[in-house]
C-alpha positions in Angstrom: 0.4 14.3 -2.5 -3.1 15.7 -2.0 -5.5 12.5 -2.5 -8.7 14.1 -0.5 -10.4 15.4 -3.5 -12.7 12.1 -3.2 -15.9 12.1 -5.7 -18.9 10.4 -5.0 -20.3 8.7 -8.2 -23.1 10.4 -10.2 -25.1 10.0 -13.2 -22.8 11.5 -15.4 -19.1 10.0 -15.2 -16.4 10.8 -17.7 -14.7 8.1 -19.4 -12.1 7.4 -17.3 -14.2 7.7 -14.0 -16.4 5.2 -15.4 -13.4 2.7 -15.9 -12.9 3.0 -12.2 -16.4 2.3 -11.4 -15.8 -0.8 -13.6 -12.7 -1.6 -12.4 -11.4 -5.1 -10.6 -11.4 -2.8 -7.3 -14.7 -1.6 -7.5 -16.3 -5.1 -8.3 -14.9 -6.5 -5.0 -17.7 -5.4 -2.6 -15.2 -5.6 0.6 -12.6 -3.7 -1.0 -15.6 -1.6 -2.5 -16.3 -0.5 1.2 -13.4 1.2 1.8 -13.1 3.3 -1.4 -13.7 6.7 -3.4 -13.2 8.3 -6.8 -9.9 10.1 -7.2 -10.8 12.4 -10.4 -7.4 13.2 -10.2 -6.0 9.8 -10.8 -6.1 7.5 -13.8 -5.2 4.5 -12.1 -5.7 4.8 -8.7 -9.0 5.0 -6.4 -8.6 6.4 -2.7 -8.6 4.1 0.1 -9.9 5.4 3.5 -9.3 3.8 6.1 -11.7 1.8 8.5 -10.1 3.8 11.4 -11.0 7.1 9.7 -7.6 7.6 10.4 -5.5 7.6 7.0 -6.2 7.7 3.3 -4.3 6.8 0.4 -4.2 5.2 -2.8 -5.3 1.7 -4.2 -4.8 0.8 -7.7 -7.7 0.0 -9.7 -7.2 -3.5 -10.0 -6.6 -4.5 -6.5 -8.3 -6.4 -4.2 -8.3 -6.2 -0.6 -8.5 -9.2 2.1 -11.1 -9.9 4.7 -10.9 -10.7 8.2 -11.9 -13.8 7.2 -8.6 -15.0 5.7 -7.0 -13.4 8.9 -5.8 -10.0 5.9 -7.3 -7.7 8.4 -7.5 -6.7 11.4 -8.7 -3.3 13.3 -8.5 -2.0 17.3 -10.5 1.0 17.9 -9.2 3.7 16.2 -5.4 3.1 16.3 -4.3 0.2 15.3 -5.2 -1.5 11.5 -3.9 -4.2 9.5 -4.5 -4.9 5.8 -3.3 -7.0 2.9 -3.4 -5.8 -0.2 -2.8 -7.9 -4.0 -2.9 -7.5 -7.5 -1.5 -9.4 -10.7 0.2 -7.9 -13.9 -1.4 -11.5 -15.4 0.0 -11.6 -18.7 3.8 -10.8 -17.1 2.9 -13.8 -14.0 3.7 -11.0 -12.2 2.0 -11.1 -8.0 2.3 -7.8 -6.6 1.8 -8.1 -2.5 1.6 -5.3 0.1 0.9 -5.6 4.1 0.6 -2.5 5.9 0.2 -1.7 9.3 -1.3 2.0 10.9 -0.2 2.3 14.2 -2.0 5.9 16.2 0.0 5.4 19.7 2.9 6.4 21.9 4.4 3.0 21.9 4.7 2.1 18.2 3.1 5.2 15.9 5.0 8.0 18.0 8.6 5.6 18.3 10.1 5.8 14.8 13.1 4.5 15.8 12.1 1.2 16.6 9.8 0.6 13.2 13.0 1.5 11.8 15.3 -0.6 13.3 12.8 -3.8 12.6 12.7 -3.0 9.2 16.8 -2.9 8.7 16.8 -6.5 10.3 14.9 -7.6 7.2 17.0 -5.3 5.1 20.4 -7.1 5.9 22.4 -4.1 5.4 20.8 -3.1 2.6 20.4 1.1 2.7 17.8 2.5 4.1 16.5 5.6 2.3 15.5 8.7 4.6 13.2 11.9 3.0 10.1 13.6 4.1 7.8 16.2 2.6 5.5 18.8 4.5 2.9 16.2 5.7 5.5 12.9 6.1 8.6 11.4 7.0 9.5 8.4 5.2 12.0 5.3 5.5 12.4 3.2 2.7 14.8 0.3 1.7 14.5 -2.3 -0.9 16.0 -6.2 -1.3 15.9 -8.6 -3.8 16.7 -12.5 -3.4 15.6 -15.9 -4.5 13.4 -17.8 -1.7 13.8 -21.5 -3.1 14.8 -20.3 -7.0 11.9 -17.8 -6.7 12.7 -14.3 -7.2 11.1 -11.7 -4.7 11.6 -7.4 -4.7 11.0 -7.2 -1.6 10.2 -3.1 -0.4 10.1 -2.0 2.8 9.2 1.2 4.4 7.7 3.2 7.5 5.9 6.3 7.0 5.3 8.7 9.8 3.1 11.7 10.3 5.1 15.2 11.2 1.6 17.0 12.1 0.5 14.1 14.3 3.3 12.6 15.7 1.5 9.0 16.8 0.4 7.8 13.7 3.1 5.5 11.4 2.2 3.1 9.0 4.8 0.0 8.9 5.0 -0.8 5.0 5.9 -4.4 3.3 5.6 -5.1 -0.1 7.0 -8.1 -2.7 6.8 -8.4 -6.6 7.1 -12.0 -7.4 6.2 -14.8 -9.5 2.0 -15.3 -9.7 2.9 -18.7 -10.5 5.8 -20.3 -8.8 6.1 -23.0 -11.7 6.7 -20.4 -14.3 9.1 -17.7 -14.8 9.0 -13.9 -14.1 10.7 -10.5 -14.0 10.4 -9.6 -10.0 12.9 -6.7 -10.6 9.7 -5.2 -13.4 9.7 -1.5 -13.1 6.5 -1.3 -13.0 6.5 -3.0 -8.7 9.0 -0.2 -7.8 7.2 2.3 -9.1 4.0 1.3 -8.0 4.8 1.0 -4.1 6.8 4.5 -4.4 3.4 6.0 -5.8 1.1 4.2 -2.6 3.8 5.2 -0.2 3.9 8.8 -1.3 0.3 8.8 -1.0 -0.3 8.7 2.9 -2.4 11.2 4.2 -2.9 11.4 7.9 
């Protein structure tokens, strides 16, 4: 997925660039920092990285969290972490994502051992393997109750074929946003969200 077609904003927007200007995203001046128009995208703004190191997408309506609440952390150029939410408010939906960029020989460039952590939190769930001509990707998915709340819980490691340190270690729930009240964790709409921001990696 080609995401680096990244617009800076003029005087004269179209309609649906101006809803991303406007959007919940935009508004938040940390995430603000770390984001670009996508003309291509509806939905979605790109996300660069503070590393320089990776883009990809972030939906409009995300937010995401400072160092301040311990959400992120950077080293140099090779190592960032960063927590990502949103709500689906009228659903009490939480969607929650926590990603990890790793440009090294002893985690980025060792698949094999992202993997392996991520089928201990699978529990023999399958893992699913693909790549395309940029990425490799690892993906696996479970869903259980945590105290009679429902979590998705996605997983998934995505690694660079053209430059073989850099991985990003994915996690990713779709819960309840308010634990008192009921929710559809299993919505469609999670899945298919964190299959679009995993697809998305550029390195």
């Amino acid at each position: 997925m080609n995401i680096s077609v990244d617009k800076a904003p003029d005087k004269s927007v179209d309609p649906n660039e101006e809803k991303l200007l406007n959007s919940r995203a935009m508004k938040d001046a940390y995430s603000a920092k770390f984001l670009s128009i996508n003309p291509k995208e509806r939905d979605y703004l790109t996300f660069t990285s503070g590393t320089k190191g990776y883009k990809m997408l972030f939906y409009k309506d995300a937010i995401a969290h400072d160092e301040l609440l311990s959400k992120y952390e950077i080293h140099d150029t090779n190592f960032e972490r960063i927590v990502i939410t949103f709500e689906y408010k009228t659903d009490n939906l939480l969607v929650y994502q926590d990603m990890t960029y790793y440009d090294d020989e002893e985690f980025g460039k060792d698949v094999d051992y992202l993997v392996e952590e991520m089928k201990e939190e699978l529990k023999g769930e399958k893992i699913k393997h693909f790549e395309d001509d940029e990425n490799e990707f690892y993906t696996g998915r479970i869903f259980k109750y945590d105290e009679k709340i429902p979590y998705s819980f996605f997983y998934a490691v995505i690694h660079s074929k053209k430059h073989d340190t850099k991985s990003v270690e994915f996690y990713g729930y779709g819960s309840c946003s308010d634990v008192d009240k009921t929710c559809n964790a299993k919505d469609e709409r999670i899945e298919k969200h964190f299959n679009k921001i995993i697809r998305s990696f550029e390195f």
